[in-house]
N, C-alpha and C positions, 0 to 999 in steps of 0.2 A: 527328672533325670533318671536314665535306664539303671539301676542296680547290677554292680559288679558281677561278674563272671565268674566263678572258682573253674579248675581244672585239677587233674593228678600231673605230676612233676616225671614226665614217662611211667612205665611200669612199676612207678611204685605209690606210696600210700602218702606222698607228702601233698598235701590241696595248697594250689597257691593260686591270687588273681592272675585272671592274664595278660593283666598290665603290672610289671614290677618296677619299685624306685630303684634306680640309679644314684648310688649314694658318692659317688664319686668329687663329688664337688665339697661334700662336708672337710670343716678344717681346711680348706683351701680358699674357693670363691666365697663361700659360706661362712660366717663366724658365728656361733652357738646360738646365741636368740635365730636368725634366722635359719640353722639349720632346725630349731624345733617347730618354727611355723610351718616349714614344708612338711615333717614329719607330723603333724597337728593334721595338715589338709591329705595328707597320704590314707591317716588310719581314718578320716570324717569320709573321705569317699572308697572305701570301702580296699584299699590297697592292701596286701598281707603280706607280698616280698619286698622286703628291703637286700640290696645286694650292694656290699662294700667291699673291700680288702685292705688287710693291714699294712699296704703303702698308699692307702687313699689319702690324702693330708698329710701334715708333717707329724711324723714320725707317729702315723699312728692314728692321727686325729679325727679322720672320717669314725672309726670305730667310738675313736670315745668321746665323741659330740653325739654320736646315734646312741650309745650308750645312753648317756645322761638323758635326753630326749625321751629313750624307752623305758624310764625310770615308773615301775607302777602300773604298766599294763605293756610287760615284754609277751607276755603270753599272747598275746591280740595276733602277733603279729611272727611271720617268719622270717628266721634272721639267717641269710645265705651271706659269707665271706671267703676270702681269698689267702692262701700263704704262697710262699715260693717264687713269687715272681723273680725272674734271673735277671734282672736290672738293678733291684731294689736294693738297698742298703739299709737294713733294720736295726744295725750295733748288734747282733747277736758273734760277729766273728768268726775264725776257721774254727773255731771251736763247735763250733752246733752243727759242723758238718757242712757238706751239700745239703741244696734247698730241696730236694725232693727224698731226704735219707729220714733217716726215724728219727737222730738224735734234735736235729731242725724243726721238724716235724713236730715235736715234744716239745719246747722253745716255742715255737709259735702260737700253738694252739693255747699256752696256757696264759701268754701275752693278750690274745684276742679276745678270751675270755674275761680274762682284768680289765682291758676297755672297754666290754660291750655290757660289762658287768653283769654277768649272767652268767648258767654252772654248765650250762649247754649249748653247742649252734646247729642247727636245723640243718643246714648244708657246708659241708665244709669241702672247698673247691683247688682243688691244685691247678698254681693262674695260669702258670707256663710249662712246659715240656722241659725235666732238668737233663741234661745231657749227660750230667756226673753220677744219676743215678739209675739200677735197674726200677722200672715202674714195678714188678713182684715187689721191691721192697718198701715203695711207697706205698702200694695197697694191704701189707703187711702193717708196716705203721700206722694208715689209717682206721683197718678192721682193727685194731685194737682201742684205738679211741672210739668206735663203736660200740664196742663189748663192755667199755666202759661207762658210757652213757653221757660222755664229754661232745658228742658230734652224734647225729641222729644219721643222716645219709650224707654222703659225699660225690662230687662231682668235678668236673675240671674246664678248663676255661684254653684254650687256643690250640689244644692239639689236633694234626693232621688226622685224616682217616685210617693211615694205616696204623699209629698212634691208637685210637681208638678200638679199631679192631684186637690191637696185641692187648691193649690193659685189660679186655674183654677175655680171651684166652686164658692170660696168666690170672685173673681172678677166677676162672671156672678152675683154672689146671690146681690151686694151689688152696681152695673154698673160701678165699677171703670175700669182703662183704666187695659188693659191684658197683661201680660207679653207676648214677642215674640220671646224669643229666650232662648236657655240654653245652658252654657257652663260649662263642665264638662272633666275631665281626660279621654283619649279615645287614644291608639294606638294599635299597632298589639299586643303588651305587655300586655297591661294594657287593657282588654273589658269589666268589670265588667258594666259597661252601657249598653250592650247589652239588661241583663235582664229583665229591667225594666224602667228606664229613657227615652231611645231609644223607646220602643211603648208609652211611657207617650208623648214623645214629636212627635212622630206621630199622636198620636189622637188627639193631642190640637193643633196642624198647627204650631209648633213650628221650629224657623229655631235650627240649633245645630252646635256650636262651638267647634269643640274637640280644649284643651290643651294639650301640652305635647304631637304630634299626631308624631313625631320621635323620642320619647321616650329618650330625651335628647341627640339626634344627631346618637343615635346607624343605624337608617333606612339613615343616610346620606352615610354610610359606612367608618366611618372614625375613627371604632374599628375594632377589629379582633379577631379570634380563638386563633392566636400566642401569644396574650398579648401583641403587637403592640398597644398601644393607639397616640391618636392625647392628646403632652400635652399640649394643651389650651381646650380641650374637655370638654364641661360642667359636663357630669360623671370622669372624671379625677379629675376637679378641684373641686367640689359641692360635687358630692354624686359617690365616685367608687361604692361603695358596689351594687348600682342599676346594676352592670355589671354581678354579679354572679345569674339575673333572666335575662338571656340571653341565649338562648337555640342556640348555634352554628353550631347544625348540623342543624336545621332550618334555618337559616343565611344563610347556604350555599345550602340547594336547593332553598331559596330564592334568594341568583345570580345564579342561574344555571338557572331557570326562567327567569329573567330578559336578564340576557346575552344571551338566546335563542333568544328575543323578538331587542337584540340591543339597554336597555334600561337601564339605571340607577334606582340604589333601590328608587333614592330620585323619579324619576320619577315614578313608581311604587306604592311608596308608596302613594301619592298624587293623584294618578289616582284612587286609589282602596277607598281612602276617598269619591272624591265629584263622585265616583259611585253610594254611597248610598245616598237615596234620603231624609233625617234628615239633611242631611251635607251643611250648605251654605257656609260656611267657613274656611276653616285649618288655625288655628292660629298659624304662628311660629314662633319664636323666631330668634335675629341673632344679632350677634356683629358686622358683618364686611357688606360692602357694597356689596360684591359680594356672601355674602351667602343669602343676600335675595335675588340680582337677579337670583340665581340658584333656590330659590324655587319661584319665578316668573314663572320662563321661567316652571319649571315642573311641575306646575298647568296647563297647558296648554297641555305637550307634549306627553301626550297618551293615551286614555281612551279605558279602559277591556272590555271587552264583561263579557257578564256572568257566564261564567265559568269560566273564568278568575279571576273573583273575585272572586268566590266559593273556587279557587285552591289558592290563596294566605291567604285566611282565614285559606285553611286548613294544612299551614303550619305552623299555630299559634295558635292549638285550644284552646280554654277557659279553665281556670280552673275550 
């Protein structure tokens, strides 16, 4: 088996694999023994991002089943999470503010902390775009959990490009610490990032976390033309409907490709990500112990030339 990959998390000094777990299932799909076997096969094949948020499970629970899990060798491994998302409901009340102010800010992070049981997080990610607040004052709040040594770098997770570019600005305008990374929905499916997000986080040395980058398992191959599904399949059980933005006769000269090459889609697809140079990390998701060693092992086991990625692109063009 090929030995993991490290990479830098954009222009800055955090080293992460660049295959990351997707913790999102923990305290949900997952109940504790099994969420520590996956975190068992995460740090054995050589994984070092764990990326969750404190509405992953209920009320909390992705964090503090990883928590428990990282109990005794948290250092191994880097702990990226999420606050703020504008859907979420965490009991903190109008009291702590809007989700992207300081007083929330302070509230969250020290919640996050108590679940993951640890004094620090390696990356701490604003999920959504708050609308209620100026971003100067989110980056204000967070340079200070910097200075404190509560959050080591910070990043954000779905904002637009121009979005991007402004929090860029008002951190130079104002010397607060600089976001480093963004993560954002990104698969052969789903490229609406291409437009603009993707050169925002080129020009600003930005690393880039795609979610969702096998499009809920469909690039593992473990759907079909026939209406064969896998029934434990995340689009099976979640959301079928994502199956009818499935273009099948692309599917299928994407294994004809593949199977030309002696290579699995999952491999494939992971080669054609950390080809592009935004990309530090593929965040993916996994129930079972042996599907992150599979997307272990095929971060590793093949990397395109350039044409090669040209021609896999071009069996998915944008809309």
């Amino acid at each position: 088996m090929a030995l993991m990959r490290y990479q830098t998390l954009g222009n800055s000094g955090l080293l992460v694999s660049v295959v990351g777990l997707g913790c999102n299932n923990f305290g949900g799909r997952l109940d504790e023994a099994s969420t520590r076997a996956v975190v068992d096969a995460a740090i054995e094949s050589g994984v070092t991002l764990f990326d969750t948020a404190d509405m992953y499970g209920e009320r909390g629970g992705s964090e503090s089943y990883l928590g428990e899990a990282l109990a005794g060798r948290r250092d191994q491994v880097v702990l990226a999470t999420k606050f703020g998302h504008q859907a979420a409901d965490m009991g903190y009340g109008p009291a702590a503010g809007a989700k992207g102010g300081r007083g929330y800010i302070r509230r969250a992070v020290e919640e996050s902390l108590r679940r993951l049981r640890t004094d620090y997080i390696d990356l701490y990610q604003l999920h959504t775009p708050d609308p209620s607040t100026p971003i100067a004052e989110t980056l204000a709040a967070l340079s200070e959990l910097v200075a404190e040594g509560k959050v080591r770098y910070i990043g954000h997770s779905n904002l637009s490009g121009w979005q991007i570019a402004d929090a860029e600005y008002r951190a130079q305008l104002a010397g607060h610490s600089k976001f480093i990374s963004a993560q954002n929905e990104y698969s052969l499916i789903v490229r609406d990032v291409e437009s603009e997000v993707l050169p925002a986080v080129r020009q600003y040395g930005l690393g880039f976390l795609p979610f969702f980058p096998l499009f809920q398992g469909v690039f593992t191959g473990k759907y079909s033309r026939s209406g064969e599904r896998a029934t434990d399949g995340r689009l099976t059980v979640l959301r079928p409907e994502l199956l009818g933005r499935v273009s099948w006769d692309a599917m299928d000269q994407y294994q004809a490709f593949c199977d030309e090459r002696g290579i699995s889609m999952l491999d494939a697809t992971l080669g054609w990500f950390l080809a592009q140079s935004p990309v530090s990390s593929v965040i993916a998701g996994a129930t079972k112990p042996e599907q992150v060693a599979q997307n272990a092992a095929a971060a590793t086991a093949w990397r395109p030339s350039d044409d090669e990625v040209r021609a896999i692109s071009g069996f998915f063009p944008r809309n």
